[in-house]
ZADO-1210 file (C-alpha; in nm, 4 decimals, padded with zeros to 6 digits):
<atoms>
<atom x="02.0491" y="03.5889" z="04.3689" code="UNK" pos="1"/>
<atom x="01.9285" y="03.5673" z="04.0157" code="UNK" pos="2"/>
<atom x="01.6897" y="03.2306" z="03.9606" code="UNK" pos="3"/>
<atom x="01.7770" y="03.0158" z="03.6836" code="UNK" pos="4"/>
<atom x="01.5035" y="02.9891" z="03.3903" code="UNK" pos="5"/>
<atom x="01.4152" y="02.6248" z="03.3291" code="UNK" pos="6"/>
<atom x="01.5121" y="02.4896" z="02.9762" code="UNK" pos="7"/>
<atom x="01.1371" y="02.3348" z="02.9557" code="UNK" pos="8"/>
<atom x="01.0034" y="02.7237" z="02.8884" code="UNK" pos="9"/>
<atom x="01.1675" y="02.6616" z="02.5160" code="UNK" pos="10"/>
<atom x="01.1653" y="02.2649" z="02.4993" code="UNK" pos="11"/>
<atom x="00.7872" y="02.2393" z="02.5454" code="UNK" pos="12"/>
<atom x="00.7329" y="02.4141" z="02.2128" code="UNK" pos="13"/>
<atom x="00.9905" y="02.2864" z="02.0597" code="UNK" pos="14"/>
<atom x="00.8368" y="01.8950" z="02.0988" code="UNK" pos="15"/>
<atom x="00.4867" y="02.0473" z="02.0240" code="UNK" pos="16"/>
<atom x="00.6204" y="02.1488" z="01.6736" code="UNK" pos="17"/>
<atom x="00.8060" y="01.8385" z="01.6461" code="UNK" pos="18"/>
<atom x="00.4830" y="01.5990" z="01.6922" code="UNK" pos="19"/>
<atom x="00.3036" y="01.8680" z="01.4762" code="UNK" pos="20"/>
<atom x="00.5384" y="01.7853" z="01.1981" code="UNK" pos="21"/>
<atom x="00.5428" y="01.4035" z="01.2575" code="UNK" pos="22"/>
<atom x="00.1393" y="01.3660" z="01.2454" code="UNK" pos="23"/>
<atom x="00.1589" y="01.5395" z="00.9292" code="UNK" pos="24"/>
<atom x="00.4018" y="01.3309" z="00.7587" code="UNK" pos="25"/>
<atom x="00.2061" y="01.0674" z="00.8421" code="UNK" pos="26"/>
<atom x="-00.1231" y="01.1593" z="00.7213" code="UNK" pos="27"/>
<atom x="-00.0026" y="01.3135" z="00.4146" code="UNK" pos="28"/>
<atom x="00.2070" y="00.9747" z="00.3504" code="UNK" pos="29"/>
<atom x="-00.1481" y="00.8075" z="00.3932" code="UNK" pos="30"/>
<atom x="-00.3287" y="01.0326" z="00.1702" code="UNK" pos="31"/>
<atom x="-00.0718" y="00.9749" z="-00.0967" code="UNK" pos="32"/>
<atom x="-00.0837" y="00.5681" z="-00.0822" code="UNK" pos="33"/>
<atom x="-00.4388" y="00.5762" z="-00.0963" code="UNK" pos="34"/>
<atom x="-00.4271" y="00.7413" z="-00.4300" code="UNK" pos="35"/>
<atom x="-00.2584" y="00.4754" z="-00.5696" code="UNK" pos="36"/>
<atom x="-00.4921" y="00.1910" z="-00.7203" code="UNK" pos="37"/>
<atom x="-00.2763" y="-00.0175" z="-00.7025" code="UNK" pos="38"/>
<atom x="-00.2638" y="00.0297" z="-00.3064" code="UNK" pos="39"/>
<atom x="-00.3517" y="-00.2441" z="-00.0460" code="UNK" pos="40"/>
<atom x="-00.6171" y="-00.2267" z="00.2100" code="UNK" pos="41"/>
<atom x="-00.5054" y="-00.2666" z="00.5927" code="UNK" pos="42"/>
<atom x="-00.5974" y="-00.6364" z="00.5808" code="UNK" pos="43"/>
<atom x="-00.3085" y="-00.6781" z="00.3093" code="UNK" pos="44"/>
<atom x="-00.5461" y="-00.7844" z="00.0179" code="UNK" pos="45"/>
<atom x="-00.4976" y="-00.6002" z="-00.3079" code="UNK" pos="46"/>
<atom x="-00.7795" y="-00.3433" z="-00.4251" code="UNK" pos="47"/>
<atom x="-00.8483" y="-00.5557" z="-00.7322" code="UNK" pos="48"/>
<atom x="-00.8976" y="-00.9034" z="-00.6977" code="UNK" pos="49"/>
<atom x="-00.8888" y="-01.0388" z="-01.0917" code="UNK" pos="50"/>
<atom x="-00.7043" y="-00.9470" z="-01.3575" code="UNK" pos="51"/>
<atom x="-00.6490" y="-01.0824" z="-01.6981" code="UNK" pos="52"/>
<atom x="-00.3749" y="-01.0590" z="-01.9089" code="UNK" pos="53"/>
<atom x="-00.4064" y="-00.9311" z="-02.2773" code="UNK" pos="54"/>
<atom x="-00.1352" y="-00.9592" z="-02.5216" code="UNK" pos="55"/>
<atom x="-00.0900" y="-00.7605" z="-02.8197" code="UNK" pos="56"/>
<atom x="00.1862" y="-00.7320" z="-03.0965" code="UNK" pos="57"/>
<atom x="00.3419" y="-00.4106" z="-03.1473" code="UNK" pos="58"/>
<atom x="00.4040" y="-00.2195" z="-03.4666" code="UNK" pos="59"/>
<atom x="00.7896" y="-00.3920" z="-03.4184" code="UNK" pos="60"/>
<atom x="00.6764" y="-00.7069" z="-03.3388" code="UNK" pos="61"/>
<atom x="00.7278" y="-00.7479" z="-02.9727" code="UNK" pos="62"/>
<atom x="00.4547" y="-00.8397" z="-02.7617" code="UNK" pos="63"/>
<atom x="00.3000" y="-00.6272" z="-02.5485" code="UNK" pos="64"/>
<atom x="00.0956" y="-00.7187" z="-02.2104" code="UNK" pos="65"/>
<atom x="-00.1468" y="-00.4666" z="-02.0521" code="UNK" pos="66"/>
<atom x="-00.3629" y="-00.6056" z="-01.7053" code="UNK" pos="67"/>
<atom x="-00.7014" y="-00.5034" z="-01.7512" code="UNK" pos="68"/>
<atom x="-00.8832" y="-00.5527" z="-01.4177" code="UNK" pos="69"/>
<atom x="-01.1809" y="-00.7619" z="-01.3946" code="UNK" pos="70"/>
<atom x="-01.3140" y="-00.6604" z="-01.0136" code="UNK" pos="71"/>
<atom x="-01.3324" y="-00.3573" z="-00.8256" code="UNK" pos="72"/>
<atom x="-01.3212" y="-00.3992" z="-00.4563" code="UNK" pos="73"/>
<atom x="-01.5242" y="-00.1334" z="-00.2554" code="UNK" pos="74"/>
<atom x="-01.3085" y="00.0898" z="-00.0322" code="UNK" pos="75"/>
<atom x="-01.5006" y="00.3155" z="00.2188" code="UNK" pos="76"/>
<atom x="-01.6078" y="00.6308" z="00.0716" code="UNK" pos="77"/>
<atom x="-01.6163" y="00.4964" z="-00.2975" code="UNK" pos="78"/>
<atom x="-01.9366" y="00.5747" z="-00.5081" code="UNK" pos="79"/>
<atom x="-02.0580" y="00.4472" z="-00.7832" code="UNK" pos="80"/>
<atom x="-01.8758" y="00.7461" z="-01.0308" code="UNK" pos="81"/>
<atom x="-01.5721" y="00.7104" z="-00.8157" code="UNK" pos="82"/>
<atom x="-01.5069" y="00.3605" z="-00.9254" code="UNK" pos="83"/>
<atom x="-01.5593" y="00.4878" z="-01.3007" code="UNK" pos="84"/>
<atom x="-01.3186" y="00.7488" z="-01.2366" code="UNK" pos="85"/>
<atom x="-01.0532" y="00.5616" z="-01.1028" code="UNK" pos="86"/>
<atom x="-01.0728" y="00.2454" z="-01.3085" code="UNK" pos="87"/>
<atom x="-01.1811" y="00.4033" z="-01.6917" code="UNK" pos="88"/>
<atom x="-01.4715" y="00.2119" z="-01.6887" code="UNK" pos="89"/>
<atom x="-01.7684" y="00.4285" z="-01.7912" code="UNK" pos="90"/>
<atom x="-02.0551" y="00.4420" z="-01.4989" code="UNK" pos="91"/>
<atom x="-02.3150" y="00.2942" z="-01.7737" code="UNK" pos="92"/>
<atom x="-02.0989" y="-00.0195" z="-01.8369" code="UNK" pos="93"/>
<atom x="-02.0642" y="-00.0473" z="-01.4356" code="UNK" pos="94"/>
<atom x="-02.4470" y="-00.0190" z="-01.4230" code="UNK" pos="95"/>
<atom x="-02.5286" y="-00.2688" z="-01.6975" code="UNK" pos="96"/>
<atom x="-02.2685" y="-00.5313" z="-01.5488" code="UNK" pos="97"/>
<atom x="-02.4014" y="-00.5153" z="-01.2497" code="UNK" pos="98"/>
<atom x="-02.7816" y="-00.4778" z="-01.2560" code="UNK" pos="99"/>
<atom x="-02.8604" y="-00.5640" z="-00.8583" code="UNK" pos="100"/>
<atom x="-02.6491" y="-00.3257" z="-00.7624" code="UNK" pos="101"/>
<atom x="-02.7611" y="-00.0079" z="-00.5969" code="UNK" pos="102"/>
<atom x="-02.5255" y="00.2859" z="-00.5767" code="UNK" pos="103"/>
<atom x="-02.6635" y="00.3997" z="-00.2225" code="UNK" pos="104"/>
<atom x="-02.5667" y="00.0822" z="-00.0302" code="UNK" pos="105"/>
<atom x="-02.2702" y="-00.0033" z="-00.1491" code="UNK" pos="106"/>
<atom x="-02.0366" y="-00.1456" z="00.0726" code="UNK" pos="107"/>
<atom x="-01.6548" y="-00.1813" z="00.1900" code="UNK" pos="108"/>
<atom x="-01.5506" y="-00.5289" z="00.0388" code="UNK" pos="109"/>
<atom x="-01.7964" y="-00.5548" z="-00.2011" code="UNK" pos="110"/>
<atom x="-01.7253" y="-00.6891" z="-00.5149" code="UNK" pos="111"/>
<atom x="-01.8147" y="-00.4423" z="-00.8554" code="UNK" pos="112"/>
<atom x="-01.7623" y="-00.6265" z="-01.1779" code="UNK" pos="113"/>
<atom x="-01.5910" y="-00.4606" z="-01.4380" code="UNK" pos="114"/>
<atom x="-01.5613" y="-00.7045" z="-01.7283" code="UNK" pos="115"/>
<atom x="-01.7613" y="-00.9679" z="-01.8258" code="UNK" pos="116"/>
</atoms>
């Protein structure tokens, strides 16, 4: 009598592949949002918390608005260059607007000015 193979000897690796595949769409899917500046924290609050609005005319006479962000809200792992990086303000201007701030300690929710 011939024993019958169990169908877990090819389902087992079958699921392993499966959650291998769905813990990388995940992450990646993370890793993609937090690109975005424009992305919000877990507590729902958006990454910049002022913005002004700044029209301008147009060679053909239609106004144009561009947001130009007044904040920067620290997210972990952010540095000082970072912030310039991702917002086009230069690190200098960062520096000069915010004069008590040191670049070692900064801190997730802190508050970087990037206007005046």
């Amino acid at each position: 009598m011939r024993r019958r193979r169990s169908p877990a000897r090819w389902l087992a690796p079958l699921a392993l592949v499966a959650c291998a595949v769905a813990v990388y769409t995940v992450v990646n899917a993370t890793l993609l949002s937090s690109d975005d500046p424009t992305a919000t924290s877990s507590t729902g609050k958006a990454t910049t918390a002022k913005s002004s609005t700044v029209s301008q005319r147009s060679k053909s006479g239609k106004r144009r608005t561009t947001r130009r962000r007044r904040t920067y809200i620290v997210k972990s792992g952010d540095t000082l260059s970072s912030i310039a990086i991702k917002t086009g303000v230069s690190l200098e201007r960062i520096q000069a607007l915010n004069p008590k701030l040191d670049s070692n300690s900064l801190q997730t929710g802190q508050r970087v000015k990037l206007s005046p």
